[in-house]
C-alpha positions in Angstrom: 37.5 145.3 -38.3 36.1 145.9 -34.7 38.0 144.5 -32.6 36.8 142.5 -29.5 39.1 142.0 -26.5 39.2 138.6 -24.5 40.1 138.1 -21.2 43.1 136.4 -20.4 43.7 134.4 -17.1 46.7 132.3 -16.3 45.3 129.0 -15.3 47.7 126.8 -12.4 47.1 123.2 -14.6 47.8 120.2 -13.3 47.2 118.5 -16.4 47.2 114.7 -16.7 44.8 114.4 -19.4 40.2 114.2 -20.5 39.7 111.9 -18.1 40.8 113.8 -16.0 42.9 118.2 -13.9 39.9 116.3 -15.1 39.4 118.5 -11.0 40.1 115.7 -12.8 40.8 116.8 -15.9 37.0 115.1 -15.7 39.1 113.4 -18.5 37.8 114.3 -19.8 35.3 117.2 -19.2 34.9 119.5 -21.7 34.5 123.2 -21.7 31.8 125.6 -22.1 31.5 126.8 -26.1 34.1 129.2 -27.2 33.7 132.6 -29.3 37.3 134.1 -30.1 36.2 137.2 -32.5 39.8 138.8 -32.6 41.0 137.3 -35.5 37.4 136.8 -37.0 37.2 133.5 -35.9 34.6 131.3 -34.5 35.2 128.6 -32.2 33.0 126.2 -30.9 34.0 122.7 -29.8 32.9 120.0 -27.8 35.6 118.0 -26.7 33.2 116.5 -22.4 35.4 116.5 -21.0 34.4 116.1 -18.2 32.0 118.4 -23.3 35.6 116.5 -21.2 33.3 117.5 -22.5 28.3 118.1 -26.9 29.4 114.5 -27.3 29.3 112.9 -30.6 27.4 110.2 -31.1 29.3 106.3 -30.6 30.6 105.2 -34.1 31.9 102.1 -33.2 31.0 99.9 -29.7 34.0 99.5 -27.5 35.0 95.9 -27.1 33.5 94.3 -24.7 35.8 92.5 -22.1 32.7 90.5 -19.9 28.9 90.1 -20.4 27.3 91.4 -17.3 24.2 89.3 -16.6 21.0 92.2 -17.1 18.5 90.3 -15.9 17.6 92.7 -12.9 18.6 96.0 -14.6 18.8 97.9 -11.0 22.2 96.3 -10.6 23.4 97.9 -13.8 24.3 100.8 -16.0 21.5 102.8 -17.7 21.4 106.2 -18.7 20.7 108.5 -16.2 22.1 106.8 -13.3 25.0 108.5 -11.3 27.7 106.3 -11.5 31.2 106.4 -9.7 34.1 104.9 -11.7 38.0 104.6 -11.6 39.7 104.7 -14.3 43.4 104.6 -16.2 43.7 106.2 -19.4 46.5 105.3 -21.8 48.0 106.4 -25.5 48.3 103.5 -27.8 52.2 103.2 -26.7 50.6 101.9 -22.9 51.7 105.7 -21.7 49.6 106.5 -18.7 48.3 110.1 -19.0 45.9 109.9 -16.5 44.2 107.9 -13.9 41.9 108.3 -10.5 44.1 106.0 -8.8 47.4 107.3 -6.8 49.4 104.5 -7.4 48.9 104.2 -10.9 49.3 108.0 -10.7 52.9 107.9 -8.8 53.9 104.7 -11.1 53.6 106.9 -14.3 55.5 110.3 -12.5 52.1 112.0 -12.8 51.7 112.4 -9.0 52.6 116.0 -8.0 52.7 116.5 -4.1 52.3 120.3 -4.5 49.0 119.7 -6.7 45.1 120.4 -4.8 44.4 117.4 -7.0 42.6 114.6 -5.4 42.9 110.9 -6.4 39.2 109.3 -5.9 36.5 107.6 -7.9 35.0 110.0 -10.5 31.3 110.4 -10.6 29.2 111.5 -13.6 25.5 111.0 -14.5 25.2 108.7 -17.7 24.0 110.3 -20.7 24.4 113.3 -19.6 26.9 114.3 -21.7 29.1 115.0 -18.9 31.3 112.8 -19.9 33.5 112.2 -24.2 31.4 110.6 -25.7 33.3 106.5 -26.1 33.5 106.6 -22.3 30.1 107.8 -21.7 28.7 104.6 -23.7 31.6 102.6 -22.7 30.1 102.2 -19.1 26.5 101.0 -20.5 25.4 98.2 -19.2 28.2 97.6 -16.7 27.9 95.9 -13.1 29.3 97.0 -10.0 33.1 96.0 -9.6 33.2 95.1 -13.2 36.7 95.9 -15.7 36.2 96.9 -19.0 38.8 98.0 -21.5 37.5 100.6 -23.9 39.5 101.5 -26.6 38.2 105.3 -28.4 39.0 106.7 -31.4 39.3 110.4 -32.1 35.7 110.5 -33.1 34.7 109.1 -29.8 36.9 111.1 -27.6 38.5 114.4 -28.2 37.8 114.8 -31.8 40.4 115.1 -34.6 42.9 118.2 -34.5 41.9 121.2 -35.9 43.4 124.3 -37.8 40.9 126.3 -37.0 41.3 126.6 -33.2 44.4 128.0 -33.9 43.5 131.6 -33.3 45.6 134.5 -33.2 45.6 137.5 -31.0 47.2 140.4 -30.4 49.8 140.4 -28.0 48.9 143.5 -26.1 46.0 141.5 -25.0 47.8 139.3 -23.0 50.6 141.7 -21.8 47.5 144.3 -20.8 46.2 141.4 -18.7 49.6 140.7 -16.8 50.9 137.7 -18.8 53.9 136.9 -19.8 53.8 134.9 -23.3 55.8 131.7 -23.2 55.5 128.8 -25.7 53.2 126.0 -23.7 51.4 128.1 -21.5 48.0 127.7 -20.6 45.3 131.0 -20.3 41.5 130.5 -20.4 39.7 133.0 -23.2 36.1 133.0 -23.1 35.9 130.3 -20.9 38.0 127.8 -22.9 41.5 126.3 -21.7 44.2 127.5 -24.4 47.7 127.0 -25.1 50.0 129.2 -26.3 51.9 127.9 -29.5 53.3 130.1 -31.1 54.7 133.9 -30.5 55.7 136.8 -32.8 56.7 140.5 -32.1 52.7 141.7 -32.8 50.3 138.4 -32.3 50.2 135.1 -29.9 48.5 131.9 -31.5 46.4 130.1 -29.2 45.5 126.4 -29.5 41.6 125.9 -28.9 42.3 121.9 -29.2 42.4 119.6 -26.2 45.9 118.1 -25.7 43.9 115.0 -26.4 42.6 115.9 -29.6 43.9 113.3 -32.8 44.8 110.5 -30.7 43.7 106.9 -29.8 42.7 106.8 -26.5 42.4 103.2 -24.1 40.7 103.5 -20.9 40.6 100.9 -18.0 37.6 101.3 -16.2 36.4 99.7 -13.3 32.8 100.7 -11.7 32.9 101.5 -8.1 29.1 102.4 -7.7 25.9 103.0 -9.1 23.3 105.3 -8.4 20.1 104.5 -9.7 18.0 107.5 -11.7 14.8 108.5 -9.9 12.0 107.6 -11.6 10.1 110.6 -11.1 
């Protein structure tokens, strides 16, 4: 079989989640579709991220922690609008693993002084599908300065693991691009955000999943602003 090369590039990841490198992580932003043809494989996911990043459709409404009043709809949340946000997202266990807010960020030992990352409100345009899908439809209908606690299933953030975006390739790939294979590593291939998992004397597997894939995800979200969609 023909075999097509990928391109290799060590990414520098300051990863604390989806929602958020996010540039932060945008949590949840996910990634451009992959192709990985090495092994005969096809990959394509969409985890929003920030496609985190498309989005599934919402199985299940998040709870709902307040009832906004929508009387006058240009004080709240509809698709389209630009909306700014901060956020804390948390494994079932209460484990922090990531957040727009600095404290929160230092609290958990996820602040890292050597990192470009900034800690600020992140912005996204509803419905988009900028955004995993629970959070994008977790923010409907929500009021400036309102909390809401949405709590996401696999289905409604990252998707559930899967085998098959565990590709192998050919470890002369990655030497012949300058990198070193180590366990954990992270390397971009086709666009996509990989890490390496496991290493032979001939191949290296890389993991197509996010980080985030499988799990329960909790986010506390609080909206900053809202930018109302032209109605052009």
């Amino acid at each position: 079989m023909k075999r097509i090369g990928i391109i290799l590039i060590i990414l520098i990841i300051a990863f604390s989640s989806g929602c958020t490198d996010t540039n932060q992580s945008k949590t949840m932003e996910e990634g451009n579709n992959i192709s990985v043809n090495n092994a005969g494989v096809n990959v394509s996911d969409n985890i929003n991220a920030s496609k985190t990043v498309q989005d599934s459709d919402l199985k299940s409404a998040p709870d709902l922690s307040t009832s906004p009043d929508t009387t006058n709809t240009s004080n709240i949340v509809q698709k389209g609008d630009n909306v700014s946000v901060n956020y804390i997202g948390k494994f079932d266990n209460g484990t922090v693993f990531d957040t727009s807010l600095i404290d929160v960020a230092k609290e958990a030992d996820l602040y890292d002084a050597n990192s470009t990352r900034t800690y600020e409100p992140m912005s996204f345009v509803v419905g988009a599908g900028q955004m995993i899908s629970g959070f994008d439809n977790g923010v409907l209908n929500m009021t400036v300065g309102e909390e809401k606690t949405l709590k996401l299933s696999p289905d409604e953030a990252y998707g559930e693991y899967n085998q098959e975006y565990l590709v192998p390739v050919p470890r002369s790939d990655l030497e012949n691009a300058s990198i070193v294979p180590e366990i954990g590593k992270k390397v971009v291939a086709n666009m996509r955000i990989a890490t390496i998992v496991d290493i032979t004397d001939s191949n290296v597997t890389l993991d197509f999943n996010s980080p985030l894939a499988g799990k329960n995800l909790t986010f506390d979200v609080t909206v900053v602003s809202i930018e109302k969609a032209s109605k052009e």
